[in-house]
C-alpha positions in Angstrom: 0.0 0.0 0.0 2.7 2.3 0.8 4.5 1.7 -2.3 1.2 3.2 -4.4 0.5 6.1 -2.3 4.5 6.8 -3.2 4.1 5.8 -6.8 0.7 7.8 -6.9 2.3 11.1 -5.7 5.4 10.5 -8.1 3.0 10.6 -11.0 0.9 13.3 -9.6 4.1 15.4 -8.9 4.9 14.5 -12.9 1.5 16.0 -13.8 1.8 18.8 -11.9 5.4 19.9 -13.3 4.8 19.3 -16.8 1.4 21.3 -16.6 3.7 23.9 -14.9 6.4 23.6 -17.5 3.3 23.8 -20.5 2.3 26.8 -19.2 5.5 28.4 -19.2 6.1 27.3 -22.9 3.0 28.8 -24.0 4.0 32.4 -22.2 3.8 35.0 -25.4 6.4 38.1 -24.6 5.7 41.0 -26.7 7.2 44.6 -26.6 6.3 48.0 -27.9 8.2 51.3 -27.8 5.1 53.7 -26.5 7.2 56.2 -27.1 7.3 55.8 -30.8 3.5 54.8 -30.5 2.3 58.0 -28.8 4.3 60.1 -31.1 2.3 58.4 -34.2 -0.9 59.2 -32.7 -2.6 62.1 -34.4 -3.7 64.3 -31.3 -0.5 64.2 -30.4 0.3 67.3 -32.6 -3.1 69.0 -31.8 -1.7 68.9 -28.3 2.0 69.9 -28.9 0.2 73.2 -31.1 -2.0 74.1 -27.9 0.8 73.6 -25.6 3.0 76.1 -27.7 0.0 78.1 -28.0 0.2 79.0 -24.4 3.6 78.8 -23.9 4.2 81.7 -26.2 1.7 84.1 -24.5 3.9 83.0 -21.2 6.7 84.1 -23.2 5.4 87.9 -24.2 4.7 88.3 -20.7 7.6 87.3 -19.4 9.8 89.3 -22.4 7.7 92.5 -21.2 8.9 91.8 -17.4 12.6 91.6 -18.1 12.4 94.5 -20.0 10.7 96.7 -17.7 13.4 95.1 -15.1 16.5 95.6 -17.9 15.1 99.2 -17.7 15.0 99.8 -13.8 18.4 98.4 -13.8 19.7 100.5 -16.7 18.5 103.7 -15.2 20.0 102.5 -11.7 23.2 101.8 -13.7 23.1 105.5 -15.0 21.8 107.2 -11.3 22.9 105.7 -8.8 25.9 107.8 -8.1 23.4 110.8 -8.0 21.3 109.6 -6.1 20.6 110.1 -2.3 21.4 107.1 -0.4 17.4 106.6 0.6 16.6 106.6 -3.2 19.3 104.2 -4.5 18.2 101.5 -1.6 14.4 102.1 -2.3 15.7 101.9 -6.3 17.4 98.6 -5.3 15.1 96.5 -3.1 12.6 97.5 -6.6 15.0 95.7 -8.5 15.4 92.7 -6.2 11.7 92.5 -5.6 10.8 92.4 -9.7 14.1 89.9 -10.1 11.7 87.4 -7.5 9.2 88.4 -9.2 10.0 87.5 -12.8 12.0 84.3 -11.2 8.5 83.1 -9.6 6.6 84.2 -12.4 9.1 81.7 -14.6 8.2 79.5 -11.5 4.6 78.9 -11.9 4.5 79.4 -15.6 6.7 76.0 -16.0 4.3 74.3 -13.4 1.2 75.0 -15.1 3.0 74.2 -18.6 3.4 70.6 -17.2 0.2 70.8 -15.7 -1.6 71.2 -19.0 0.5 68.7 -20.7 -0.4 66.4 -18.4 -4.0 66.8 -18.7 -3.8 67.1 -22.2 -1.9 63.9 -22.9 -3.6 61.7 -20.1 -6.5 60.8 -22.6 -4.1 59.8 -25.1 -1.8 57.9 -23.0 -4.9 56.0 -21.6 -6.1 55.5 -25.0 -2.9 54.0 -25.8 -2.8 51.7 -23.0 -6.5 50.5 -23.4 -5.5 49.7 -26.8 -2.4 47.6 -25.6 -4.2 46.0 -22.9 -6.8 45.0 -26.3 -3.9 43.6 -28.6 -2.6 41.8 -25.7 -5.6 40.0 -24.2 -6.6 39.2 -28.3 -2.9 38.0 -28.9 -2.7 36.4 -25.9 0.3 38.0 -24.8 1.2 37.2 -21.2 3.1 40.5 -20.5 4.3 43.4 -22.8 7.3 45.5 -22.2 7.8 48.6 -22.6 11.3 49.2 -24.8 11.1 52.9 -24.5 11.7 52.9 -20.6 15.4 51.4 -21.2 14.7 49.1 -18.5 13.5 45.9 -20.7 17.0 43.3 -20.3 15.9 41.0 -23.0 14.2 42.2 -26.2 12.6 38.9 -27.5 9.4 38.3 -28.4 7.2 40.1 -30.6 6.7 43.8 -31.4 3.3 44.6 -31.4 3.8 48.2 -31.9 1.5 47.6 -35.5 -0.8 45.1 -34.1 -1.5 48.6 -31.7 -1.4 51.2 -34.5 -3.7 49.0 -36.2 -6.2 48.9 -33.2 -5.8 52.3 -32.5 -6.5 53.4 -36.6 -2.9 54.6 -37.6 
């Protein structure tokens, strides 16, 4: 009896690591560079115009600051030495005070520049995805990497940067 209960579990044991070992055969790798992917996307110039679009009203308003501050400094440059000591330190602390100014102005402009990227491109990067996710459940993929992060070590398996574009309608 004990010599079936062994042989039993031997064969069991079999079964279980060759259904193991099939299922590791029939893992499908694919990769994509989403990079490349999200450049072909069509909105993605739409978003690049508005994005430049604001960036260059941010731009004549920071060009009119620096030269209102360019001017301060030039007359300071020219009056200093005339000036009464009470003058030149009020003219100063006005320079210093537009120079944090402008600097913070810069500040917030770059935040709300990545801000509205962001929002901007997170409909297209989810798009993206979801259409990924699509190929990869249809293909039976097991995983997809990502070649555009630089962090993929082996690049085997198959690119389904078409199969996407193809989903998507590029």
């Amino acid at each position: 009896m004990k010599f079936t209960i062994t042989k039993g579990l031997m064969v069991a044991a079999l079964f279980f690591t060759s259904a193991a070992s099939a299922q590791v055969m029939e893992a499908k790798f694919g990769h994509i560079d989403t990079q490349a992917l999200l450049e072909a996307m069509p909105e993605r110039s739409n978003i690049q115009s508005e994005i430049e679009g604001a960036a260059a009203q941010y731009e004549q308003e920071i060009v009119r600051m620096q030269g209102e501050l360019e001017a301060k400094v030039a007359e300071y440059q020219q009056k200093a030495e005339s000036w009464p000591t009470a003058i030149r330190t009020q003219k100063e602390q006005d320079i210093t005070q537009d120079q944090q100014g402008l600097e913070q102005f810069y500040a917030t402009v770059q935040q709300e520049l990545g801000m509205l990227e962001q929002s901007l491109l997170e409909p297209m990067i989810e798009r993206a995805r979801t259409a990924i996710e699509e190929v990869g459940a249809e293909e039976g993929f097991t995983y997809i990497f990502d070649t555009s992060m630089g962090s993929t070590v082996y690049n085997g398996g198959e690119d389904v940067l078409a199969l996407v574009k193809v989903k998507l309608g590029l």
